[in-house]
mmCIF file of the N, C-alpha and C atoms, coordinates in Angstrom:
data_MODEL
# 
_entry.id   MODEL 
# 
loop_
_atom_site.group_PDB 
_atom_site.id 
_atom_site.type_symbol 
_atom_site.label_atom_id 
_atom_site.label_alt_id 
_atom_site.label_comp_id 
_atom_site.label_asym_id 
_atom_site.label_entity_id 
_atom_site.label_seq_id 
_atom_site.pdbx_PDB_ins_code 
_atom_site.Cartn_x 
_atom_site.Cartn_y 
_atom_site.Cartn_z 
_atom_site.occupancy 
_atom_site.B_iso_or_equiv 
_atom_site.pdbx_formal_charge 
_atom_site.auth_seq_id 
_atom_site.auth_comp_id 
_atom_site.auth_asym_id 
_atom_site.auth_atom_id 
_atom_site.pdbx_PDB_model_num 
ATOM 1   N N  . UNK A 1 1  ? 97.876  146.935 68.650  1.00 0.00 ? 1  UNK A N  1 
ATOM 2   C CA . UNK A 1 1  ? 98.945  147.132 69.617  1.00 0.00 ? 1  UNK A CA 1 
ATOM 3   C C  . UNK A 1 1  ? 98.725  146.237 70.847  1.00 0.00 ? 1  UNK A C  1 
ATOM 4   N N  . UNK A 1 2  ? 97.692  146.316 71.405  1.00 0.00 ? 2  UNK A N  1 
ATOM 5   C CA . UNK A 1 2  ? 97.062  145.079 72.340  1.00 0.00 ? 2  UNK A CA 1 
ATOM 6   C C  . UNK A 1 2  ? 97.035  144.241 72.009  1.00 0.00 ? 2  UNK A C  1 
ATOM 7   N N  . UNK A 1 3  ? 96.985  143.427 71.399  1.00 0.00 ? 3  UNK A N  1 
ATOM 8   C CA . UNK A 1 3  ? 96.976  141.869 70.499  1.00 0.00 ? 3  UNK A CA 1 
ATOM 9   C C  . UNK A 1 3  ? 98.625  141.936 70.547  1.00 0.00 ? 3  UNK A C  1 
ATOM 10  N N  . UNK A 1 4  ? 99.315  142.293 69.868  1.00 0.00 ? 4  UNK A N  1 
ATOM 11  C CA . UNK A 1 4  ? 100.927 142.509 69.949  1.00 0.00 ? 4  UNK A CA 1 
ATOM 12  C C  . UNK A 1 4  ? 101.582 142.278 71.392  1.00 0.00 ? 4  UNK A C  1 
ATOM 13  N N  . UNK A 1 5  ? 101.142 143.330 72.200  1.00 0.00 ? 5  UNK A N  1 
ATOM 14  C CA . UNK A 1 5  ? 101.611 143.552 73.518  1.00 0.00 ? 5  UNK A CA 1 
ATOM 15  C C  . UNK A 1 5  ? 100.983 141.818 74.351  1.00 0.00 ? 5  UNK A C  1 
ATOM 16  N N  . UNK A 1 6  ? 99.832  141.547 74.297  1.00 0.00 ? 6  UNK A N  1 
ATOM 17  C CA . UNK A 1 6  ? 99.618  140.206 74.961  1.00 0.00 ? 6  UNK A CA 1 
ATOM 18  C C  . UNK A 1 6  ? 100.347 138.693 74.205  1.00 0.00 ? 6  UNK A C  1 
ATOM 19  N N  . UNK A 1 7  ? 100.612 139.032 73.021  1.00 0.00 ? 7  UNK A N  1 
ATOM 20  C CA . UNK A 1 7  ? 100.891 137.784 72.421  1.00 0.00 ? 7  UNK A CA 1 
ATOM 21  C C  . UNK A 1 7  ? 102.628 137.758 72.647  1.00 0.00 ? 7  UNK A C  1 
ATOM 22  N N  . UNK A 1 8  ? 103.104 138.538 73.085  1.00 0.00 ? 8  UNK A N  1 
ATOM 23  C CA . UNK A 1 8  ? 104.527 138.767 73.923  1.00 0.00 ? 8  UNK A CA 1 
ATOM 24  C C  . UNK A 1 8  ? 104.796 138.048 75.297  1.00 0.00 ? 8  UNK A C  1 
ATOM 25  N N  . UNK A 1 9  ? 103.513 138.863 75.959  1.00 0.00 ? 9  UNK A N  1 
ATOM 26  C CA . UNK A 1 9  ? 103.245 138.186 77.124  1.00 0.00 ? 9  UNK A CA 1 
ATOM 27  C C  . UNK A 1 9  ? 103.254 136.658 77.180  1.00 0.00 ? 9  UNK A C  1 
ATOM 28  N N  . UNK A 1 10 ? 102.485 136.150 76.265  1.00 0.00 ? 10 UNK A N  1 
ATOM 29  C CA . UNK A 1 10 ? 102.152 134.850 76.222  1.00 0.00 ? 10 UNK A CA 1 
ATOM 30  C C  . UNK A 1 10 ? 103.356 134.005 75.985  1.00 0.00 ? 10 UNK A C  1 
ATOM 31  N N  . UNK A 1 11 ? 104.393 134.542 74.953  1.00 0.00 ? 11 UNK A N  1 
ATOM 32  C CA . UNK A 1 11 ? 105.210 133.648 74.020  1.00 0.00 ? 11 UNK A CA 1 
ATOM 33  C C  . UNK A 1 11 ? 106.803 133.732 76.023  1.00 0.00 ? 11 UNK A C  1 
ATOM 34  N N  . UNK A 1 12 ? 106.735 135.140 76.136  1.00 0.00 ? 12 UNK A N  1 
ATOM 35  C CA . UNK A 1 12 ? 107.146 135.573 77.251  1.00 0.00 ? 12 UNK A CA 1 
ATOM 36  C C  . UNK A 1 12 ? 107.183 134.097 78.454  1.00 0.00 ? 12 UNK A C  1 
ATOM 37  N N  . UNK A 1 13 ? 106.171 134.084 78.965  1.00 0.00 ? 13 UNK A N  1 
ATOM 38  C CA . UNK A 1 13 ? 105.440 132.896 80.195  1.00 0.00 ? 13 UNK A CA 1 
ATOM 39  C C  . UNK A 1 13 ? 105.583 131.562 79.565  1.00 0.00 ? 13 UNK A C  1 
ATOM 40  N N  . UNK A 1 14 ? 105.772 131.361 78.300  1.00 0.00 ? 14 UNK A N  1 
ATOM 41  C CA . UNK A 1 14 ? 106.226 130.200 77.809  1.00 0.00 ? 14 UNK A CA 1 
ATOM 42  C C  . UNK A 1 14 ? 107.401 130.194 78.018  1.00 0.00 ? 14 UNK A C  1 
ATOM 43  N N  . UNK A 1 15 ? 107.805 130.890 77.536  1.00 0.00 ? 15 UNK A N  1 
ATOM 44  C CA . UNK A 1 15 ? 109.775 130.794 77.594  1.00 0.00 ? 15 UNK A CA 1 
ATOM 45  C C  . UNK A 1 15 ? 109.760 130.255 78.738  1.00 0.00 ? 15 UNK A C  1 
ATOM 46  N N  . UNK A 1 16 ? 109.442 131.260 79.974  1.00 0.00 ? 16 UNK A N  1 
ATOM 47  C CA . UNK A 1 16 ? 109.494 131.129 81.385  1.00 0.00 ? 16 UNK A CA 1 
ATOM 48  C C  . UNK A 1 16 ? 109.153 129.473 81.597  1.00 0.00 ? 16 UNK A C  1 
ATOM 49  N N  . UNK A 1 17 ? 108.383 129.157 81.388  1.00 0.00 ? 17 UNK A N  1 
ATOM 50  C CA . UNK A 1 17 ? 108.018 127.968 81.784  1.00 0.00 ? 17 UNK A CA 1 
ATOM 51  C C  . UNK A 1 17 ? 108.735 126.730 81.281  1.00 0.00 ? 17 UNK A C  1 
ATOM 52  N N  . UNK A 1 18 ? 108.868 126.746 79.772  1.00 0.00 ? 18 UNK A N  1 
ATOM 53  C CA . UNK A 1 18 ? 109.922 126.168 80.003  1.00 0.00 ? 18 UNK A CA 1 
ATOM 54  C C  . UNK A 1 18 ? 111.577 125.763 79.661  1.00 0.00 ? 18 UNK A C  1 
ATOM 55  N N  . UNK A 1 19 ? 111.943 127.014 80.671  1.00 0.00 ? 19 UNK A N  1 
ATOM 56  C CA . UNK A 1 19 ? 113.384 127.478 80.948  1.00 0.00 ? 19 UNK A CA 1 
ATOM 57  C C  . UNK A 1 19 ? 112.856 127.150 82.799  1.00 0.00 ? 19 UNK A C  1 
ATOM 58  N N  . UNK A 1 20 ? 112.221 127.012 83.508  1.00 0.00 ? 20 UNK A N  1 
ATOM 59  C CA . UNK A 1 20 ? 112.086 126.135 84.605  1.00 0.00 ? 20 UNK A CA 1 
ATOM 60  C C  . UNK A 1 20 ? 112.245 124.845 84.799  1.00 0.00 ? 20 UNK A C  1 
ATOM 61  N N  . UNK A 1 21 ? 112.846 124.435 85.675  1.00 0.00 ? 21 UNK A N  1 
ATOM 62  C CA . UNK A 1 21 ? 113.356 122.943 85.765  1.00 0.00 ? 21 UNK A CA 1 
ATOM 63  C C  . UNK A 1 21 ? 112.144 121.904 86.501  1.00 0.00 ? 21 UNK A C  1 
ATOM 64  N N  . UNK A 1 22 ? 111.689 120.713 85.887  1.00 0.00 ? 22 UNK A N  1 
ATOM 65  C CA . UNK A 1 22 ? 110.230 120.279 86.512  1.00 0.00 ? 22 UNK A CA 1 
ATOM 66  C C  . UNK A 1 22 ? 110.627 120.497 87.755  1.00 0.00 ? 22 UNK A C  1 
ATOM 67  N N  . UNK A 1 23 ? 109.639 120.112 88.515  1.00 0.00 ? 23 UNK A N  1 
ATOM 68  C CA . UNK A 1 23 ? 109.407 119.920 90.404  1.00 0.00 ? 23 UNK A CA 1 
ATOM 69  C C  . UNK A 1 23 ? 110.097 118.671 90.626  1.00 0.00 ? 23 UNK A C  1 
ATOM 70  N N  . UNK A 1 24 ? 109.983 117.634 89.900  1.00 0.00 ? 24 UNK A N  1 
ATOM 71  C CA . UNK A 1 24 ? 110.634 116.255 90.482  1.00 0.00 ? 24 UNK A CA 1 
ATOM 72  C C  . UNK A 1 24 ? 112.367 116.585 89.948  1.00 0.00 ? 24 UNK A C  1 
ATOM 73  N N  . UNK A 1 25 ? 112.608 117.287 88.888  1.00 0.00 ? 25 UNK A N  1 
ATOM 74  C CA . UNK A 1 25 ? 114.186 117.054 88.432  1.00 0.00 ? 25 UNK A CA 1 
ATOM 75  C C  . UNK A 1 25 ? 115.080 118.361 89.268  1.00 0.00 ? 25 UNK A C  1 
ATOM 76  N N  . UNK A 1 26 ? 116.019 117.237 89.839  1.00 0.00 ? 26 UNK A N  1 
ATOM 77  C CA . UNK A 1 26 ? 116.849 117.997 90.937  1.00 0.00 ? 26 UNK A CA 1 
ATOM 78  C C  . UNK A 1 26 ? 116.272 118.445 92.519  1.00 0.00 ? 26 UNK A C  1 
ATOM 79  N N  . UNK A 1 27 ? 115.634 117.728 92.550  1.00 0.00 ? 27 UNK A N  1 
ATOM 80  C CA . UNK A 1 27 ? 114.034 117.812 93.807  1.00 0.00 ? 27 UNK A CA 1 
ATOM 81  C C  . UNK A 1 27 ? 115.513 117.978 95.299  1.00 0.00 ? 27 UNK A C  1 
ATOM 82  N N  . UNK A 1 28 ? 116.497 117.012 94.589  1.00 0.00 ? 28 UNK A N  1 
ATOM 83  C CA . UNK A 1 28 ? 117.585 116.246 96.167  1.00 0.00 ? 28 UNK A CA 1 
ATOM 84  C C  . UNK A 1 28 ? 118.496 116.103 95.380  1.00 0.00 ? 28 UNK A C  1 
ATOM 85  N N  . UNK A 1 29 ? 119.299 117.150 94.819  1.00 0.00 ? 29 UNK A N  1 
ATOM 86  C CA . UNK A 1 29 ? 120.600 117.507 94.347  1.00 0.00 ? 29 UNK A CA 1 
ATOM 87  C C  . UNK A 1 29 ? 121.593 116.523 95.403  1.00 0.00 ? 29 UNK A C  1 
ATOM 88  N N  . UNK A 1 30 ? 121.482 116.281 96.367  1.00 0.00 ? 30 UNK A N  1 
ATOM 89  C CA . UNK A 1 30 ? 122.641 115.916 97.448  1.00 0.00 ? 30 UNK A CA 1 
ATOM 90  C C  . UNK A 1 30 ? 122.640 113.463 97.374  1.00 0.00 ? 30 UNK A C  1 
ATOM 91  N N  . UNK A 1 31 ? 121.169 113.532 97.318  1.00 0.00 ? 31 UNK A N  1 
ATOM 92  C CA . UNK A 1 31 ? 120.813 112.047 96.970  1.00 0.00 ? 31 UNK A CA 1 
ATOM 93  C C  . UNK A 1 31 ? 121.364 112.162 95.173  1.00 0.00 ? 31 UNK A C  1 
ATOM 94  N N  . UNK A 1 32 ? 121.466 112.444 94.363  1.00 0.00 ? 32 UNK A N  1 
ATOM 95  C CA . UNK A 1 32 ? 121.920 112.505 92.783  1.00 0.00 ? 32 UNK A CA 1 
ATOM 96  C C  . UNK A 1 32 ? 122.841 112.444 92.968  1.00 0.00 ? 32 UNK A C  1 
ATOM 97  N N  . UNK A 1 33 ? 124.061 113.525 93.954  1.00 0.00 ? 33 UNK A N  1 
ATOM 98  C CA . UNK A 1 33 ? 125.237 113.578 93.498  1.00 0.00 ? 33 UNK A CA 1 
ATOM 99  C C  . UNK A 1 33 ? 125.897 112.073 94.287  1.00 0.00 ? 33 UNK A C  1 
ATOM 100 N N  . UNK A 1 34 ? 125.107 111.560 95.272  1.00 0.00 ? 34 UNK A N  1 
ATOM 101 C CA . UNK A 1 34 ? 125.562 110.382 96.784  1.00 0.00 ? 34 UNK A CA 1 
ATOM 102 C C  . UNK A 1 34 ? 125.442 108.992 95.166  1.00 0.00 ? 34 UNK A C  1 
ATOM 103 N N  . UNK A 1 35 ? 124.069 109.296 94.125  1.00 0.00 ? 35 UNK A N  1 
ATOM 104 C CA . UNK A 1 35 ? 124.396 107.771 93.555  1.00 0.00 ? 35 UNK A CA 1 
ATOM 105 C C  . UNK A 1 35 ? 125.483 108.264 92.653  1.00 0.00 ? 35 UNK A C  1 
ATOM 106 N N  . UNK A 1 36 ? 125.821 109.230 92.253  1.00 0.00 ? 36 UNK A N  1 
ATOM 107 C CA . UNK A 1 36 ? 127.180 109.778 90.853  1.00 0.00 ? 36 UNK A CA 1 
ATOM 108 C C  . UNK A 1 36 ? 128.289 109.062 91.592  1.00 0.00 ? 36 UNK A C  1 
ATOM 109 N N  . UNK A 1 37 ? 128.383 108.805 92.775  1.00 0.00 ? 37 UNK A N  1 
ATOM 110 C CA . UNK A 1 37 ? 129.272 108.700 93.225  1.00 0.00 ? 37 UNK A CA 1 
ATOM 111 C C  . UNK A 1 37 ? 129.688 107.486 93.846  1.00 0.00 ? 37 UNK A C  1 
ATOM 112 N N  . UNK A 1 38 ? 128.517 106.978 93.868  1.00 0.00 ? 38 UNK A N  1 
ATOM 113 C CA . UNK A 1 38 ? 128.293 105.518 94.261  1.00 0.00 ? 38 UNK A CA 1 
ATOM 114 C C  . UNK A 1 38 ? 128.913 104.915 92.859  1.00 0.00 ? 38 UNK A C  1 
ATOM 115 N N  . UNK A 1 39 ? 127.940 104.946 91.921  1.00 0.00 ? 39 UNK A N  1 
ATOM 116 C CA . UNK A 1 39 ? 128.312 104.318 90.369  1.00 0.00 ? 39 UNK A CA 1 
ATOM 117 C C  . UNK A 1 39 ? 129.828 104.660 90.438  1.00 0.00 ? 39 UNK A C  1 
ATOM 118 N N  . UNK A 1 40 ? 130.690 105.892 90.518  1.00 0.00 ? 40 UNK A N  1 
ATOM 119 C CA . UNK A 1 40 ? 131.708 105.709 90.273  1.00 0.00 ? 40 UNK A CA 1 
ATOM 120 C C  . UNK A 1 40 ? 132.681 104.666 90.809  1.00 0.00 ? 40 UNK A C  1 
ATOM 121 N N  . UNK A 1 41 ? 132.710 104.242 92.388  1.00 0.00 ? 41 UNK A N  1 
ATOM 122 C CA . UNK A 1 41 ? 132.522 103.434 92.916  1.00 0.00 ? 41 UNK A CA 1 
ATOM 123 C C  . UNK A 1 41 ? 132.703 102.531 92.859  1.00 0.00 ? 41 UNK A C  1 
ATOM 124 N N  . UNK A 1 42 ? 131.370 101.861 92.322  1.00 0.00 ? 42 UNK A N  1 
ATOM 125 C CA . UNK A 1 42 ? 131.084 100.776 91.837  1.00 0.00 ? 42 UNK A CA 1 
ATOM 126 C C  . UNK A 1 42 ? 132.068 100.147 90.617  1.00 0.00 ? 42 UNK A C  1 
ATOM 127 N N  . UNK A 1 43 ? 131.584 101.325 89.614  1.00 0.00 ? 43 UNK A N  1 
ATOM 128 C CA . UNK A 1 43 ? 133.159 100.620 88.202  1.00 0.00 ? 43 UNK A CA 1 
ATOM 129 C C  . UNK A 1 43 ? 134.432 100.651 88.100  1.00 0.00 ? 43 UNK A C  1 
ATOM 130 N N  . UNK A 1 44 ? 134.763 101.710 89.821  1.00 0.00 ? 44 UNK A N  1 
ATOM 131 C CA . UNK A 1 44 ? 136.345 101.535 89.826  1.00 0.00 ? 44 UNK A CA 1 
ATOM 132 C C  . UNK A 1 44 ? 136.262 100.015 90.471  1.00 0.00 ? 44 UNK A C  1 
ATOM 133 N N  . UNK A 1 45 ? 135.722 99.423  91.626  1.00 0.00 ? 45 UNK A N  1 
ATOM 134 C CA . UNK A 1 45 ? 135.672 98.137  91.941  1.00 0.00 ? 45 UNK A CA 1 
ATOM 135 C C  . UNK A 1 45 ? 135.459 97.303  90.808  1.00 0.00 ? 45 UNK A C  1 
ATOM 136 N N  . UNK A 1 46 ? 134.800 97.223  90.024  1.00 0.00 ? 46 UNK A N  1 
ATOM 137 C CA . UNK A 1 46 ? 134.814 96.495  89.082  1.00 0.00 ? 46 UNK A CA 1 
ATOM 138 C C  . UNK A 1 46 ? 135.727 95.854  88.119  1.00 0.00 ? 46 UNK A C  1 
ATOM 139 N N  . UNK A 1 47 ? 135.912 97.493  87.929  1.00 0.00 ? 47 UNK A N  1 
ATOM 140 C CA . UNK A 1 47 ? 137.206 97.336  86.595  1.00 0.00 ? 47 UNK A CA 1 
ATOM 141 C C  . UNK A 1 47 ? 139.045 96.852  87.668  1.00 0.00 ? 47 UNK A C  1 
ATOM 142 N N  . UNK A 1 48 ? 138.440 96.936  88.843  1.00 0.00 ? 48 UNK A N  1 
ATOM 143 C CA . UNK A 1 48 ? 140.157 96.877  90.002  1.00 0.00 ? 48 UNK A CA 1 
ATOM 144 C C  . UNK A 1 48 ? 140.985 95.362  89.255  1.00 0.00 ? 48 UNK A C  1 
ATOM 145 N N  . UNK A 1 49 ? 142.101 95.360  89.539  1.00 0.00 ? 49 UNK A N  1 
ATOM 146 C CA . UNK A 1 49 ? 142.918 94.080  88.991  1.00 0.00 ? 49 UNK A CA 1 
ATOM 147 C C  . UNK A 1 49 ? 142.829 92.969  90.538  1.00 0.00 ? 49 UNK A C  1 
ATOM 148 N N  . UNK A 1 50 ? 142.265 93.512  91.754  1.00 0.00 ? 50 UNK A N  1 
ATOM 149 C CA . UNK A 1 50 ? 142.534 92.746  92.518  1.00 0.00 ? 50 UNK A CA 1 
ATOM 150 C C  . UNK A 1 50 ? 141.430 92.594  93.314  1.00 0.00 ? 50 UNK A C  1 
ATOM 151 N N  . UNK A 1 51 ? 141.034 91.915  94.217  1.00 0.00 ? 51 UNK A N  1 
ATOM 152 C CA . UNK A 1 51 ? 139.527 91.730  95.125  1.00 0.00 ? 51 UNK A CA 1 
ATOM 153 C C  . UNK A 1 51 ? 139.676 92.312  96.734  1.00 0.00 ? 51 UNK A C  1 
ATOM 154 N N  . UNK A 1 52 ? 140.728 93.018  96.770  1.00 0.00 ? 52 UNK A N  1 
ATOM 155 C CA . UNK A 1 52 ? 140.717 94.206  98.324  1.00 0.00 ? 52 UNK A CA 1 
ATOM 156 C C  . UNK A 1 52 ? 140.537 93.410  99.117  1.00 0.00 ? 52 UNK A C  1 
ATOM 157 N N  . UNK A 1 53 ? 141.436 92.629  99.237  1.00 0.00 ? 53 UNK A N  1 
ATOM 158 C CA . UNK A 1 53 ? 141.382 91.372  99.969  1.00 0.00 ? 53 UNK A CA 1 
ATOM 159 C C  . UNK A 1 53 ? 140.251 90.562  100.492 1.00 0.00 ? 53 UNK A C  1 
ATOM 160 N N  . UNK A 1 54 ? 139.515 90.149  99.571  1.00 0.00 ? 54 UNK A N  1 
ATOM 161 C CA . UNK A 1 54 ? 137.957 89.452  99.611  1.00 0.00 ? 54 UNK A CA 1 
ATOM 162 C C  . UNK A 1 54 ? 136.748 90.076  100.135 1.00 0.00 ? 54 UNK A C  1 
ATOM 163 N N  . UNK A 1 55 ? 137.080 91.649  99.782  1.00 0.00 ? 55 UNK A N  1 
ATOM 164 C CA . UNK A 1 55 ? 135.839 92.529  100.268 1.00 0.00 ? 55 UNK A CA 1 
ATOM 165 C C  . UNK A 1 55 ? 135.334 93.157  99.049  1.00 0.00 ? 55 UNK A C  1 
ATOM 166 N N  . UNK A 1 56 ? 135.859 93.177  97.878  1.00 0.00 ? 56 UNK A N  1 
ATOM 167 C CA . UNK A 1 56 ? 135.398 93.499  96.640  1.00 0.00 ? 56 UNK A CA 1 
ATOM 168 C C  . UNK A 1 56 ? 133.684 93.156  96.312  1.00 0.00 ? 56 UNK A C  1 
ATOM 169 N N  . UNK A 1 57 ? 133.224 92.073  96.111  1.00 0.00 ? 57 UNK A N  1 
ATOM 170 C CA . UNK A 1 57 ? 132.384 92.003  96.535  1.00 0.00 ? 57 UNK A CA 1 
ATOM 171 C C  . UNK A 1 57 ? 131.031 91.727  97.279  1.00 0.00 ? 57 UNK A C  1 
ATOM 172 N N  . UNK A 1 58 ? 131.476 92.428  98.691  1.00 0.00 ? 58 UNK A N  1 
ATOM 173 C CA . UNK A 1 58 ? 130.757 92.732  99.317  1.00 0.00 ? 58 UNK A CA 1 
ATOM 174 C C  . UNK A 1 58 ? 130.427 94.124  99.117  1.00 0.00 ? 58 UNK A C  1 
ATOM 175 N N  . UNK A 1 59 ? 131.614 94.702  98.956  1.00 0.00 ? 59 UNK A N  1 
ATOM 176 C CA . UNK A 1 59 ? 131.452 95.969  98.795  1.00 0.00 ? 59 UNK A CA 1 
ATOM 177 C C  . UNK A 1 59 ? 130.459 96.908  97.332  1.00 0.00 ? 59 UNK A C  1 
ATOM 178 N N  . UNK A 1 60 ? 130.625 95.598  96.254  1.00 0.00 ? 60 UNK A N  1 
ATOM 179 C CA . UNK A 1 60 ? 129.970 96.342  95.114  1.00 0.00 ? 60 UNK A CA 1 
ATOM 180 C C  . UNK A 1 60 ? 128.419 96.014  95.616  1.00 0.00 ? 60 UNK A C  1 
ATOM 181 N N  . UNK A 1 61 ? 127.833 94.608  96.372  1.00 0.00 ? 61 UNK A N  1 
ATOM 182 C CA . UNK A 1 61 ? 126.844 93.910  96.801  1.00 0.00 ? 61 UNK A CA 1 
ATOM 183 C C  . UNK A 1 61 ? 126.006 95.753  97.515  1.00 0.00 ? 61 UNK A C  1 
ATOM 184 N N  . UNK A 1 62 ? 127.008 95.867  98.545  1.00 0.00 ? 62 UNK A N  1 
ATOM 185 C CA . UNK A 1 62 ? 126.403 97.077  99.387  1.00 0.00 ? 62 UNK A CA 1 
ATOM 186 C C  . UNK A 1 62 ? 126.318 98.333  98.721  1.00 0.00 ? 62 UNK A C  1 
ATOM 187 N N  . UNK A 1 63 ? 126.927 98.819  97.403  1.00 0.00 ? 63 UNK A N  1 
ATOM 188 C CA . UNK A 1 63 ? 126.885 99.967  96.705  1.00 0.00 ? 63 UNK A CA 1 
ATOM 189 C C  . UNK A 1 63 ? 125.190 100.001 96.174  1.00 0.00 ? 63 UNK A C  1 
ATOM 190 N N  . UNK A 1 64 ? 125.156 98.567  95.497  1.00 0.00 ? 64 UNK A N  1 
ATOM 191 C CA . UNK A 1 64 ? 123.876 98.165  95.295  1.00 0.00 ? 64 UNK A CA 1 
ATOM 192 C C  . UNK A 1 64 ? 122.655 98.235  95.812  1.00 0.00 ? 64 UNK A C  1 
ATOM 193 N N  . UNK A 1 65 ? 122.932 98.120  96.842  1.00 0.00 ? 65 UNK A N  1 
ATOM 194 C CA . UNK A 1 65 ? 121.689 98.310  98.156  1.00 0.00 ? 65 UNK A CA 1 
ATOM 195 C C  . UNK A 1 65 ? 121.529 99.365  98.430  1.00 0.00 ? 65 UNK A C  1 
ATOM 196 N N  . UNK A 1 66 ? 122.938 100.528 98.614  1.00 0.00 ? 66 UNK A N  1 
ATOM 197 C CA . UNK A 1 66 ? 122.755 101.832 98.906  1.00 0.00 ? 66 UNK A CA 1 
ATOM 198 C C  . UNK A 1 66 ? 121.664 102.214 97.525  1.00 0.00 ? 66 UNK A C  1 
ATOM 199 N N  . UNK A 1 67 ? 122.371 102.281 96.477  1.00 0.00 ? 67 UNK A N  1 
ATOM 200 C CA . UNK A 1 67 ? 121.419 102.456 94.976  1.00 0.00 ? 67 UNK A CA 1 
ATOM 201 C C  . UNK A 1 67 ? 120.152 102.250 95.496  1.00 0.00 ? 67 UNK A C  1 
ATOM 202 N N  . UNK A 1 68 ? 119.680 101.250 95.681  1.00 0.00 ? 68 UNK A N  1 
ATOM 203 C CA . UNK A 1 68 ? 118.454 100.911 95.406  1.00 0.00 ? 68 UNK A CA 1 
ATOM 204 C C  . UNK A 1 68 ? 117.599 101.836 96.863  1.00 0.00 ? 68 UNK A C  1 
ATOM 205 N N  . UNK A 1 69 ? 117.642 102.059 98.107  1.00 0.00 ? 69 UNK A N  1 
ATOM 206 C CA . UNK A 1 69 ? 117.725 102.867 98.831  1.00 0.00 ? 69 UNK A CA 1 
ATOM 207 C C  . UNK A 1 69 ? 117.531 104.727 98.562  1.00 0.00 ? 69 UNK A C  1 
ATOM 208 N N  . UNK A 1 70 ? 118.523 104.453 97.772  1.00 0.00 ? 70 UNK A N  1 
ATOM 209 C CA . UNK A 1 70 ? 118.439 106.342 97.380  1.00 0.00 ? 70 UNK A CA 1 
ATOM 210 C C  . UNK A 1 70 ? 117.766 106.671 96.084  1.00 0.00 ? 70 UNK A C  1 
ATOM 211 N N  . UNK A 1 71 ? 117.271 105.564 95.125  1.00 0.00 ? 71 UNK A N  1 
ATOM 212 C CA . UNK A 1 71 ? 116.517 105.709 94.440  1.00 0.00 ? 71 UNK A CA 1 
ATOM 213 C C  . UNK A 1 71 ? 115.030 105.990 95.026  1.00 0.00 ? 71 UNK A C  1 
ATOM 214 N N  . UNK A 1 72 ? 114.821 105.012 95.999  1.00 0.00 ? 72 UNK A N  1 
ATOM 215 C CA . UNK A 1 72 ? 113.307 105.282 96.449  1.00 0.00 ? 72 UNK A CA 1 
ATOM 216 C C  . UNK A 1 72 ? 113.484 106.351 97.480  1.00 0.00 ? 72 UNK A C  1 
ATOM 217 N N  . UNK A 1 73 ? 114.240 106.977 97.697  1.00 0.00 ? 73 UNK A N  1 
ATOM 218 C CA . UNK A 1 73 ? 114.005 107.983 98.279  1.00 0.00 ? 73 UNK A CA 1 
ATOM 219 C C  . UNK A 1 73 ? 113.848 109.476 97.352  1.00 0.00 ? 73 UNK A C  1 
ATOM 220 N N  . UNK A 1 74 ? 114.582 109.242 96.434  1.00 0.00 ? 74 UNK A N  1 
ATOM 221 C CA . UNK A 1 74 ? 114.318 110.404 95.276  1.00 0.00 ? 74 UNK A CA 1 
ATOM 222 C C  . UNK A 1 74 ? 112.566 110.119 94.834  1.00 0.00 ? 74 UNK A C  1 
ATOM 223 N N  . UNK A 1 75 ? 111.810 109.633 94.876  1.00 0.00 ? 75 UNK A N  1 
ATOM 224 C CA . UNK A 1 75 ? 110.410 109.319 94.722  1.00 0.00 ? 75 UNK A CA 1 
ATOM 225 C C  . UNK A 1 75 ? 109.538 110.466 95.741  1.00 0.00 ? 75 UNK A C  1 
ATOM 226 N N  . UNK A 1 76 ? 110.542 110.696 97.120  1.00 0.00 ? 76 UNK A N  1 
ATOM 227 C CA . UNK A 1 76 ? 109.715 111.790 97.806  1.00 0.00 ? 76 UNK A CA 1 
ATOM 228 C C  . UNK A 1 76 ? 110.209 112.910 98.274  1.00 0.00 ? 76 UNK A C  1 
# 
C-alpha cells in the first residue's frame, strides 16, 4: 500500500513538473507579444503595393533593429 501510495506521488510531481512552463518560456509575455507584432508589421510592409512615400524602407530597416533589441532583452 506504501509503495502504491508513493509511486502516485512520484508519477503525481512529474505530471506537475511537466505541465509547468520552463523559467525562460514566457519570462516577458509583453516583449513576445511587442516582436508578434513587429513581424506583423514588417510583412504587411513588405507584401504593400506601394513604398509610403519613400519611408517603406526605412521603416522595415527600423522594425529590424527594434527585433534585434527585444530579442536581447528576452535573454534577461
Amino acid at each position: 500500500m506504501r509503495k502504491r501510495m508513493m509511486s502516485g506521488f512520484a508519477v503525481l510531481g512529474l505530471l506537475i513538473m511537466l505541465a509547468s512552463a520552463s523559467p525562460a518560456a514566457g519570462k516577458h509575455p509583453e516583449i513576445e507579444d511587442a516582436l508578434a507584432a513587429l513581424e506583423k508589421a514588417k510583412a504587411h510592409l513588405q507584401q504593400a503595393g506601394h513604398d509610403f512615400g519613400g519611408h517603406r524602407d526605412n521603416a522595415i530597416s527600423a522594425i529590424n533593429g527594434a527585433e534585434k533589441e527585444l530579442r536581447i532583452c528576452l535573454k534577461y
